[in-house]
FITIPA-923331 format. One line per 5 residues: number of its first residue (from 1); for each residue x, y, z of N, C-alpha, C, CB. Coordinates in nm, 2 decimals. Each point is the difference from the previous one (the first is absolute). Glycine has a CB too. Layout:
# FITIPA-923331
NUM> X,Y,Z,X,Y,Z,X,Y,Z,X,Y,Z  ... .
//
This chain:
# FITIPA-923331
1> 9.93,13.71,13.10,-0.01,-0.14,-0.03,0.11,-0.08,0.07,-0.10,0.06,-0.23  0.06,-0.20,0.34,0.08,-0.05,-0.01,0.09,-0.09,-0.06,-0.11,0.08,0.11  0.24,-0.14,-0.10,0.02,-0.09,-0.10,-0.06,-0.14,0.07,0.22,0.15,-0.11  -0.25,-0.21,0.18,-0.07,-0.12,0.02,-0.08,-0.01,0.07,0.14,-0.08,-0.05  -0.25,-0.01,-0.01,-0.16,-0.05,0.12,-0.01,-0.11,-0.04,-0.16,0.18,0.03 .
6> 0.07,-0.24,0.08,-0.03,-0.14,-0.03,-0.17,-0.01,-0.04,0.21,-0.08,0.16  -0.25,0.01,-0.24,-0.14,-0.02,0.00,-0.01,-0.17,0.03,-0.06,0.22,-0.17  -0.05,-0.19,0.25,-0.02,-0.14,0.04,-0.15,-0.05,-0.03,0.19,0.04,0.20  -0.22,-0.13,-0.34,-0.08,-0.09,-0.05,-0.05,-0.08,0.07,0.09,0.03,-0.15  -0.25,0.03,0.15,-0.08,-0.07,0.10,-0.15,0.01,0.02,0.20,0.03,0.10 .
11> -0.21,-0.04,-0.27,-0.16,0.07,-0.06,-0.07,-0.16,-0.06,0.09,0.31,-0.10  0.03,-0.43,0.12,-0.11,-0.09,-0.10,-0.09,-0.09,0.08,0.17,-0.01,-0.19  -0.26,-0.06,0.08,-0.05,-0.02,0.04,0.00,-0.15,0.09,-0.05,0.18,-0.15  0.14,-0.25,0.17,0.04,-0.08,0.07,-0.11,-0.11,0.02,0.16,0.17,0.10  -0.22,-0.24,-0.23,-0.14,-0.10,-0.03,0.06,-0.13,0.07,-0.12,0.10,-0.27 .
16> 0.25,-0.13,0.31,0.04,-0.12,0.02,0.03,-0.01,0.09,0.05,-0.04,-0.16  -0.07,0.17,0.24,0.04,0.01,0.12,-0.04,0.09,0.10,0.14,-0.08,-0.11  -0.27,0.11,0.09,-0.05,0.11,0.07,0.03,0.07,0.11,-0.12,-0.09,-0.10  0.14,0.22,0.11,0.11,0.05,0.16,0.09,-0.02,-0.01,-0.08,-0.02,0.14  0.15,0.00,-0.19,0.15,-0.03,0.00,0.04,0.07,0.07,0.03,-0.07,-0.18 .
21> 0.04,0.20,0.15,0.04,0.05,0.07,-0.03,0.07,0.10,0.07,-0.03,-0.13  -0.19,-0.04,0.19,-0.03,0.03,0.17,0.08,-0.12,0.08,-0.28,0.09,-0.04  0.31,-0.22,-0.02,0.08,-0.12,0.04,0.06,0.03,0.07,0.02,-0.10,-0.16  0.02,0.04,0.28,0.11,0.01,0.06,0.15,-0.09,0.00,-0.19,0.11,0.10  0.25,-0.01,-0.13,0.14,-0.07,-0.02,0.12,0.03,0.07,-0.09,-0.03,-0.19 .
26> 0.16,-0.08,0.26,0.05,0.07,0.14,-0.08,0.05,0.11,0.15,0.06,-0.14  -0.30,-0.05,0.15,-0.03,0.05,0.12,-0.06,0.19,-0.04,0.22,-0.20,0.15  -0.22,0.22,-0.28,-0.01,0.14,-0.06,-0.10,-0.05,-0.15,0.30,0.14,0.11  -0.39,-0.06,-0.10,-0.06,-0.03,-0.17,0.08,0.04,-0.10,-0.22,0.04,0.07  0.21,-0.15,-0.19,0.09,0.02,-0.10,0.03,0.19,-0.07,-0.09,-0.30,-0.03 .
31> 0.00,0.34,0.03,0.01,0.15,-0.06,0.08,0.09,0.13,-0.26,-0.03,-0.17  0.21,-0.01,0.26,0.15,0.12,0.16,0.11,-0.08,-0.05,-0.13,0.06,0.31  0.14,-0.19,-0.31,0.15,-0.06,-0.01,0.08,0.04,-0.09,-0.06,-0.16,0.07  0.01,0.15,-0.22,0.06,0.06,-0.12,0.00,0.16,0.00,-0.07,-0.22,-0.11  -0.02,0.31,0.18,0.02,0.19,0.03,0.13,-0.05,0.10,-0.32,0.16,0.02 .
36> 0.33,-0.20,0.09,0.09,0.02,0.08,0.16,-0.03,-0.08,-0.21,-0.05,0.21  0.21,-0.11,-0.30,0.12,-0.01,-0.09,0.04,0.11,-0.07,-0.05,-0.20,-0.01  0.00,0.27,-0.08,0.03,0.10,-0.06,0.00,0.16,0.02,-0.05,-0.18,-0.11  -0.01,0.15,0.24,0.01,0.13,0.07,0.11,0.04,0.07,-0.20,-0.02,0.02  0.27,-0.08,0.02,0.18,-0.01,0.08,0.03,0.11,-0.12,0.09,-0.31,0.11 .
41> -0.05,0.29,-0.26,0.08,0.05,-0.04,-0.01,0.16,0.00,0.02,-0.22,-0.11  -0.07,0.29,0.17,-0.05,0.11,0.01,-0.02,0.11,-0.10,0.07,-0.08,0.17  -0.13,-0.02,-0.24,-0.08,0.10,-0.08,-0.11,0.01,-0.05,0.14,0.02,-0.01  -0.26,0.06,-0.02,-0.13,0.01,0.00,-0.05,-0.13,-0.02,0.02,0.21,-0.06  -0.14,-0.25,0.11,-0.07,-0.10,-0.07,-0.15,0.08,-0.04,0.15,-0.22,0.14 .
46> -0.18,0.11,-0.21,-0.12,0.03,-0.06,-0.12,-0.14,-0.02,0.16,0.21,-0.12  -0.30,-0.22,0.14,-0.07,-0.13,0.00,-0.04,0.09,-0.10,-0.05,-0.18,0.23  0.02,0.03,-0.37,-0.08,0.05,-0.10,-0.12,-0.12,0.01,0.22,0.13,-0.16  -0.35,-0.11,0.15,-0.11,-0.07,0.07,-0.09,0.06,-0.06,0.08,-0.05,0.21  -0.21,-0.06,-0.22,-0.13,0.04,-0.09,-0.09,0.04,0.17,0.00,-0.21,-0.31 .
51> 0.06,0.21,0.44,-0.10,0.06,0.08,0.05,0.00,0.11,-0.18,-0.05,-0.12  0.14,0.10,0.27,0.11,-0.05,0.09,-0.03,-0.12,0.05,0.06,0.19,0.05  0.01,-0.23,0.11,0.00,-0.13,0.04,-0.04,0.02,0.13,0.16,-0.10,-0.15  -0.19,-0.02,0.23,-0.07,0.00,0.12,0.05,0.14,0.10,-0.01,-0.29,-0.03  -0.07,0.30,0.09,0.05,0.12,0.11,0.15,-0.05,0.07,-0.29,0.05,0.07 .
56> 0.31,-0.16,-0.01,0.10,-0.02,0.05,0.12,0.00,-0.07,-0.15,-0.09,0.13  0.13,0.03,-0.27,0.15,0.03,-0.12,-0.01,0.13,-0.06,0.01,-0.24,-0.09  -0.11,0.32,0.11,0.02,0.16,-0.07,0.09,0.05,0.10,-0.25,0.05,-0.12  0.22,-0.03,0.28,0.07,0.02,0.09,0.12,-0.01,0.00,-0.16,-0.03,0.07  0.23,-0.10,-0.10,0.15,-0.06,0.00,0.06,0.10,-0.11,-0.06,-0.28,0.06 .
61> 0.01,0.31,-0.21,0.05,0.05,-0.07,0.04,0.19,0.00,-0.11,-0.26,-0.08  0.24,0.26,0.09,0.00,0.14,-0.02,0.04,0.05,-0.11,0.03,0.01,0.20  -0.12,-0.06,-0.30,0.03,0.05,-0.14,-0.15,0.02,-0.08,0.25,-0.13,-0.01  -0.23,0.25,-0.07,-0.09,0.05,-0.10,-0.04,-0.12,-0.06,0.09,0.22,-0.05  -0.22,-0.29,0.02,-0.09,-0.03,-0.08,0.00,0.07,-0.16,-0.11,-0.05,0.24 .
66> 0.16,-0.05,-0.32,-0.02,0.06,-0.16,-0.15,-0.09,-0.04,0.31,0.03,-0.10  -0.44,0.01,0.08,-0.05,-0.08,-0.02,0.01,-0.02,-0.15,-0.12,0.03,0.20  0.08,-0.11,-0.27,0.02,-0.02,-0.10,-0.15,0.07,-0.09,0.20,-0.24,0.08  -0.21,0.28,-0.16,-0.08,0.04,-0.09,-0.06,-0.06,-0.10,0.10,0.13,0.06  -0.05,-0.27,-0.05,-0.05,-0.03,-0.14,0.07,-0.22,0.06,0.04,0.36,-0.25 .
71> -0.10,-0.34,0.38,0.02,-0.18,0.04,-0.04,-0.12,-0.09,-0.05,0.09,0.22  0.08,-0.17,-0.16,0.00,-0.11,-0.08,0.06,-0.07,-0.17,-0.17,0.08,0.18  0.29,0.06,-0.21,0.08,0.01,-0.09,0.11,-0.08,0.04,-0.09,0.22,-0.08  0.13,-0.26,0.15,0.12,-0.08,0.03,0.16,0.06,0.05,-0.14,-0.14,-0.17  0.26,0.14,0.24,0.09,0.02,0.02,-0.01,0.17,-0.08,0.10,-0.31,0.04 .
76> -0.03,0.26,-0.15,0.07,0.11,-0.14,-0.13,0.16,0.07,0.06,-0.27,-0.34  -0.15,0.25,0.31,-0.10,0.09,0.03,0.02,0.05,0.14,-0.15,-0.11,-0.16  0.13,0.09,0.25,0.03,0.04,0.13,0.14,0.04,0.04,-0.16,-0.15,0.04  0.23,0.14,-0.11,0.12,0.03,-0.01,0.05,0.14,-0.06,0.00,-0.23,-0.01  -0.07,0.24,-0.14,0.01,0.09,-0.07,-0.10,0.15,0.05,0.09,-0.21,-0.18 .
81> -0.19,0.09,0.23,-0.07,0.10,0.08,0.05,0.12,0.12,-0.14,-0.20,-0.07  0.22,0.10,0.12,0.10,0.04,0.13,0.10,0.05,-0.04,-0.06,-0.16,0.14  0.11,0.20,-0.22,0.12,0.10,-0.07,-0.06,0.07,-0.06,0.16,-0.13,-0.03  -0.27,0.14,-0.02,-0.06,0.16,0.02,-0.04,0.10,0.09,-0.05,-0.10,-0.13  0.08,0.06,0.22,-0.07,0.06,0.15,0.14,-0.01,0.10,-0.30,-0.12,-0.03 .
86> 0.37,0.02,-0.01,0.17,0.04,0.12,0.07,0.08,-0.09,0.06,-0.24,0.13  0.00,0.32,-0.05,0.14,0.07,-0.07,0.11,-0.04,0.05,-0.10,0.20,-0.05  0.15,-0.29,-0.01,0.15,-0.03,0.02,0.03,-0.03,-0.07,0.02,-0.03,0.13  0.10,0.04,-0.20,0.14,-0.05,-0.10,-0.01,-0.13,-0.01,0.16,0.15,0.07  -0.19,-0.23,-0.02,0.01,-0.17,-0.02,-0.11,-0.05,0.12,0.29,-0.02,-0.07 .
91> -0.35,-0.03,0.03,-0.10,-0.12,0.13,0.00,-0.13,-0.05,-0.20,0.16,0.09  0.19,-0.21,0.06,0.01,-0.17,0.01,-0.11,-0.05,-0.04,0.14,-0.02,0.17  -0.17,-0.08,-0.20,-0.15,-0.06,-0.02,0.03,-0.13,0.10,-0.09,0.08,-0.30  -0.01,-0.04,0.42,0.00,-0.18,0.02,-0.12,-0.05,0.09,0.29,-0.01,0.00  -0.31,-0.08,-0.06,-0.11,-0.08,-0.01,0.00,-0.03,0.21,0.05,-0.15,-0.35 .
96> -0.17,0.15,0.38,-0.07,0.01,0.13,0.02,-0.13,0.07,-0.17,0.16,-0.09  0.18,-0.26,0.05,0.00,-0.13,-0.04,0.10,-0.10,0.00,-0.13,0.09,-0.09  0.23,0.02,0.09,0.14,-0.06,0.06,0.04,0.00,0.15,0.06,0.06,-0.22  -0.10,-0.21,0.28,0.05,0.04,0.13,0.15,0.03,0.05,-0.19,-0.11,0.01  0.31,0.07,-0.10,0.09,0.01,0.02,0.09,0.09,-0.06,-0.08,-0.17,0.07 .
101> 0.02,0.27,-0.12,0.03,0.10,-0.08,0.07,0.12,0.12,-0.21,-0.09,-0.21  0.32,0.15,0.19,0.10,0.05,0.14,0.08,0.09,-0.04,0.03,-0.20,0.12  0.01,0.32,-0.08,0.08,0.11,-0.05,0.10,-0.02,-0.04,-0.09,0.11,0.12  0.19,-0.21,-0.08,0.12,-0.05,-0.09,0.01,-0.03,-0.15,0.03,-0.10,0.18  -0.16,0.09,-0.21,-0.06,-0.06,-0.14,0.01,0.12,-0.05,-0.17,-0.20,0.04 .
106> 0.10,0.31,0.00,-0.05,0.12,-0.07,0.13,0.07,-0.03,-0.22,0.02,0.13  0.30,-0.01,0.00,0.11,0.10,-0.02,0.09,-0.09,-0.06,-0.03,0.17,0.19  0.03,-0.26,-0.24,0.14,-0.10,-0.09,-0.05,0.04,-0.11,0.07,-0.24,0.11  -0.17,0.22,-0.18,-0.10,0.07,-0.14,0.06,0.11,-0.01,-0.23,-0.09,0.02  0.18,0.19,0.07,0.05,0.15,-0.02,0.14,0.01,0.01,-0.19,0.07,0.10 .
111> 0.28,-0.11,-0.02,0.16,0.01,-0.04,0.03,-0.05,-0.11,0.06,-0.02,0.20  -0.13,-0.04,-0.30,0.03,-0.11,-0.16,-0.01,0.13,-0.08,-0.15,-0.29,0.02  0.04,0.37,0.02,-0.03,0.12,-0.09,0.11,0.03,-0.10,-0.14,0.10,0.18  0.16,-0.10,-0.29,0.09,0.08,-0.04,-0.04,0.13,-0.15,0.14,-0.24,0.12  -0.07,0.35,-0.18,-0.03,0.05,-0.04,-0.03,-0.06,-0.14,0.08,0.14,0.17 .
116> -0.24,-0.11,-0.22,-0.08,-0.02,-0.12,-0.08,-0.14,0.01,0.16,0.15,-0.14  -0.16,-0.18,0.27,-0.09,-0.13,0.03,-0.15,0.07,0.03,0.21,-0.17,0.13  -0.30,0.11,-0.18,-0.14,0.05,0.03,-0.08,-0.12,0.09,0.00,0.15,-0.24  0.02,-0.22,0.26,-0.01,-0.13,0.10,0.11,-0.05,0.03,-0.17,-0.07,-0.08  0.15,-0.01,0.20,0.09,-0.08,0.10,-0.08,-0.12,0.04,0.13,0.20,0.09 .
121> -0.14,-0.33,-0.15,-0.08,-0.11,0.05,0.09,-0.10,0.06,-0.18,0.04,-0.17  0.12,-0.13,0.33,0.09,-0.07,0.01,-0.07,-0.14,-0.14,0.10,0.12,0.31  0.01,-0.19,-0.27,-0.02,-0.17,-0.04,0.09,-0.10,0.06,-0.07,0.08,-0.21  -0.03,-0.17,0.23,0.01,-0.12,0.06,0.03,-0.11,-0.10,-0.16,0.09,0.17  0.13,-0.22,-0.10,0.00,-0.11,-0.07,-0.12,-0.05,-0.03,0.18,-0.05,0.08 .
126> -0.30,0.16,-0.06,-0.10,-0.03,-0.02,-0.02,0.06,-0.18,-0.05,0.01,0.31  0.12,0.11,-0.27,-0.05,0.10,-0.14,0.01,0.13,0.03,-0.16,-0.13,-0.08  0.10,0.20,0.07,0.02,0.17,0.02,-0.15,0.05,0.12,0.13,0.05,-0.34  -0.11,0.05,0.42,-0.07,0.07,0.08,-0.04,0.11,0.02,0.06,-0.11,0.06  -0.14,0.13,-0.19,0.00,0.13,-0.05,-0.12,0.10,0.13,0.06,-0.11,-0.32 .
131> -0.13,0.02,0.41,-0.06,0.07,0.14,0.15,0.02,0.13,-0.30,-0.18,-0.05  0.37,0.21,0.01,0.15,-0.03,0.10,0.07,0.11,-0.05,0.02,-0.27,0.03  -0.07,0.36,-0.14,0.12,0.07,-0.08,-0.03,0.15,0.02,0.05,-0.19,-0.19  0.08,0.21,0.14,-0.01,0.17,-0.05,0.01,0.06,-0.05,0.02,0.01,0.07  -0.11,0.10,-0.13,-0.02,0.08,-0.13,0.03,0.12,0.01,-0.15,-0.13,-0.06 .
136> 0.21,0.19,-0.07,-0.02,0.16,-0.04,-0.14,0.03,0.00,0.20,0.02,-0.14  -0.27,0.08,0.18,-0.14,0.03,0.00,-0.04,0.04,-0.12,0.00,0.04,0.22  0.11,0.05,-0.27,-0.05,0.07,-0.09,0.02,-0.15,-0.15,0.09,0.33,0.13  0.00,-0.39,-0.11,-0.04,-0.07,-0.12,-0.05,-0.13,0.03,0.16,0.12,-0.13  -0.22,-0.13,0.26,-0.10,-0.14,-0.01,-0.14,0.12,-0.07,0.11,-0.24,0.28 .
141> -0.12,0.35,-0.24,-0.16,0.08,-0.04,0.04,-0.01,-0.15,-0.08,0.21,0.22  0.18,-0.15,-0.30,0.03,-0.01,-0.15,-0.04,-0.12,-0.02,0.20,0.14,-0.02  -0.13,-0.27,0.02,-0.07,-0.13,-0.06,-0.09,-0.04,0.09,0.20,-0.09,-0.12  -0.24,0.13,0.16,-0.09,-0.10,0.03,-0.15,0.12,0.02,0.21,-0.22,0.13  -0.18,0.34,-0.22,-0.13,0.03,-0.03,-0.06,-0.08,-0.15,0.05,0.23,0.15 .
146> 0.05,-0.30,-0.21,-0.08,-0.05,-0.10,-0.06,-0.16,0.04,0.16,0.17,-0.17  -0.09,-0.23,0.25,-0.09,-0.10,0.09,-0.11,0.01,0.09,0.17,-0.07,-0.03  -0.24,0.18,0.02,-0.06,0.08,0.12,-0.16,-0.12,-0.06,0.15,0.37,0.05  -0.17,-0.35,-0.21,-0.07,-0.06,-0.01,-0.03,-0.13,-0.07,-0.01,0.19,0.05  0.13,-0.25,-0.04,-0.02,-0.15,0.00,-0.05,-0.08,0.08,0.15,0.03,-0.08 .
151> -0.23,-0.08,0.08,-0.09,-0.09,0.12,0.15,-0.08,0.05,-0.31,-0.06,-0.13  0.34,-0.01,0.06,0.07,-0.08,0.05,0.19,0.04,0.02,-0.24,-0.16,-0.10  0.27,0.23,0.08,0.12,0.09,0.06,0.05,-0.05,0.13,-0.10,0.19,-0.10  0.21,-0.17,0.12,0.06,-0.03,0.18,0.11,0.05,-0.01,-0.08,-0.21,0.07  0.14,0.16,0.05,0.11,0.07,0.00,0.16,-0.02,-0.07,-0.16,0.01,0.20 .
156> 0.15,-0.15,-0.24,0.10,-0.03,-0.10,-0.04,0.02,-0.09,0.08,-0.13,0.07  -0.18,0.22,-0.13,0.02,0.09,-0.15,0.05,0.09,0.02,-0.15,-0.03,-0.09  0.16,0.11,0.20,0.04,0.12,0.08,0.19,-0.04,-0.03,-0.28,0.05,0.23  0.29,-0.13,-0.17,0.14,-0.06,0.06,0.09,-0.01,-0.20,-0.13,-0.21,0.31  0.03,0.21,-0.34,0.07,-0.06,-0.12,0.00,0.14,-0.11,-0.09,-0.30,0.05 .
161> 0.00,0.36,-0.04,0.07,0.18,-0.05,0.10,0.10,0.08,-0.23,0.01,-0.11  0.25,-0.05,0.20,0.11,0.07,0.06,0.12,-0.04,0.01,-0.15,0.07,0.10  0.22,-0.01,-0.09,0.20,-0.04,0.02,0.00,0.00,0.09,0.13,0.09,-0.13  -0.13,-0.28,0.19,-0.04,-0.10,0.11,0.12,-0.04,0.06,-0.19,-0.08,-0.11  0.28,0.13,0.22,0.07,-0.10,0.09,-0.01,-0.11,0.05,0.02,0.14,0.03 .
166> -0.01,-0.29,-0.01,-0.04,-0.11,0.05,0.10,0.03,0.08,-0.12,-0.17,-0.16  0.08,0.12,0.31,0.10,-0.04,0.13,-0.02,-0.13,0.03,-0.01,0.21,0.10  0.07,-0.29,-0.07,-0.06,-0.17,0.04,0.00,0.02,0.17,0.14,-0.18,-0.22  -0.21,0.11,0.22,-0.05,-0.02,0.17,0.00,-0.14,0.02,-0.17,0.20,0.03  0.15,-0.19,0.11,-0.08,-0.15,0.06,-0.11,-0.08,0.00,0.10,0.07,0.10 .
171> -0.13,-0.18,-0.16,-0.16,0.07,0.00,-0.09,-0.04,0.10,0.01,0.00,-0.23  0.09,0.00,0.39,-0.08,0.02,0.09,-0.06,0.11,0.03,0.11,-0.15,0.05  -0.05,0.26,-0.11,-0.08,0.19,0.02,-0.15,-0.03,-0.02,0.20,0.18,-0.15  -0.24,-0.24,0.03,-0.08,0.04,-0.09,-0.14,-0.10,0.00,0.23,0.11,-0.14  -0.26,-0.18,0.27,-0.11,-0.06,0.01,-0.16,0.13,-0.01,0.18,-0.21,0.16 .
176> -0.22,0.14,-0.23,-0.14,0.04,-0.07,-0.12,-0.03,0.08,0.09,-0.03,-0.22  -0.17,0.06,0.32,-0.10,-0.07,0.06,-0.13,0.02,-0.09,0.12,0.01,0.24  -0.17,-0.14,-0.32,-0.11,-0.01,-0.08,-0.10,-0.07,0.03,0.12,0.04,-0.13  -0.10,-0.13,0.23,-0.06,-0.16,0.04,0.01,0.00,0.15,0.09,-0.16,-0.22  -0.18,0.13,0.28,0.02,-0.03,0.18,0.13,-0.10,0.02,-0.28,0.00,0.07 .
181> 0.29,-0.10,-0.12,0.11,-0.03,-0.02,0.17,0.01,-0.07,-0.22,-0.05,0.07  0.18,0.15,-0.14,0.13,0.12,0.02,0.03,0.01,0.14,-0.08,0.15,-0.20  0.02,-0.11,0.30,0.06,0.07,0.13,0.07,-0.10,0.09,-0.19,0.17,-0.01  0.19,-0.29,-0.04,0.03,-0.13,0.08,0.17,0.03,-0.08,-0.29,-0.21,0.03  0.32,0.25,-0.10,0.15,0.02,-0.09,0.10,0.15,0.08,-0.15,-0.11,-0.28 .
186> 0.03,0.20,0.33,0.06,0.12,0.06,0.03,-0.01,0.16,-0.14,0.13,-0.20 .
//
């Protein structure tokens, strides 16, 4: 088992924005930009996804495909889904969708770690980023097998049974692309 992987959230269904992360941003579609940010920190990544993606972005990616089993459940699900299937001591969760999402981020989280923390989320002035954070595996699967079947569940239920670190950030890290015009901000 290692002690850290990243999974990288990138199964939804994006109704407001279809393709998204085929977008290009910088000159790279949004899904290589965000594999390549969190891939610096060197260590495993992982795409969790309800299927794959064009020939040309499957290519870019040199990471295992988690498909999801049970899509269209939202964030929390794909997640918990994907910590059943990685073995590592702690994984990041972060959302596909962040174009500015960068290994400084990851490894400042992970140096916050301290002993009997079961999360590490950053926060902004926005609020909390619970697609940005990092979890014990074994006790995001503990709580959050009893959210497994809440329809409506996420990831701040998750955030909120575990013994949660808050880090504050900038909250230039933490742009969300949801809207075509989101990308006019990245």
């Amino acid at each position: 088992m290692v002690e850290m992987a990243i999974v990288l959230l990138a199964g939804g269904e994006a109704t407001r924005f279809p393709d998204k992360l085929e977008q290009r941003v910088d000159g790279k579609p949004m899904l290589e930009r965000a594999y390549a940010g969190v891939r610096a920190t060197g260590w495993p990544v992982y795409v969790a996804t309800k299927g794959s993606f064009s020939r040309a972005l499957d290519a870019k990616l040199e990471a295992p495909l988690l498909i999801d089993r049970k899509p269209r459940r939202g964030p929390l699900q794909a997640f918990l889904g994907a910590c059943a299937m990685i073995r590592a001591q702690r994984i990041f969760a972060v959302a596909a969708d962040q174009p500015r999402m960068d290994e400084r981020v990851l490894h400042r989280l992970a140096a916050a770690w301290e002993d009997g923390d079961e999360a590490v989320v950053p926060s902004d002035d926005a609020g909390i980023e619970p697609l940005a954070a990092l979890y014990d595996r074994a006790a995001a699967l503990h709580y959050g097998f009893e959210l497994r079947h809440r329809t409506t569940a996420g990831m701040r239920d998750l955030i909120a049974r575990l013994a949660t670190r808050f880090v504050r950030f900038k909250t230039e890290h933490f742009l969300n692309v949801n809207r075509p015009e989101d990308l006019s901000d990245s």
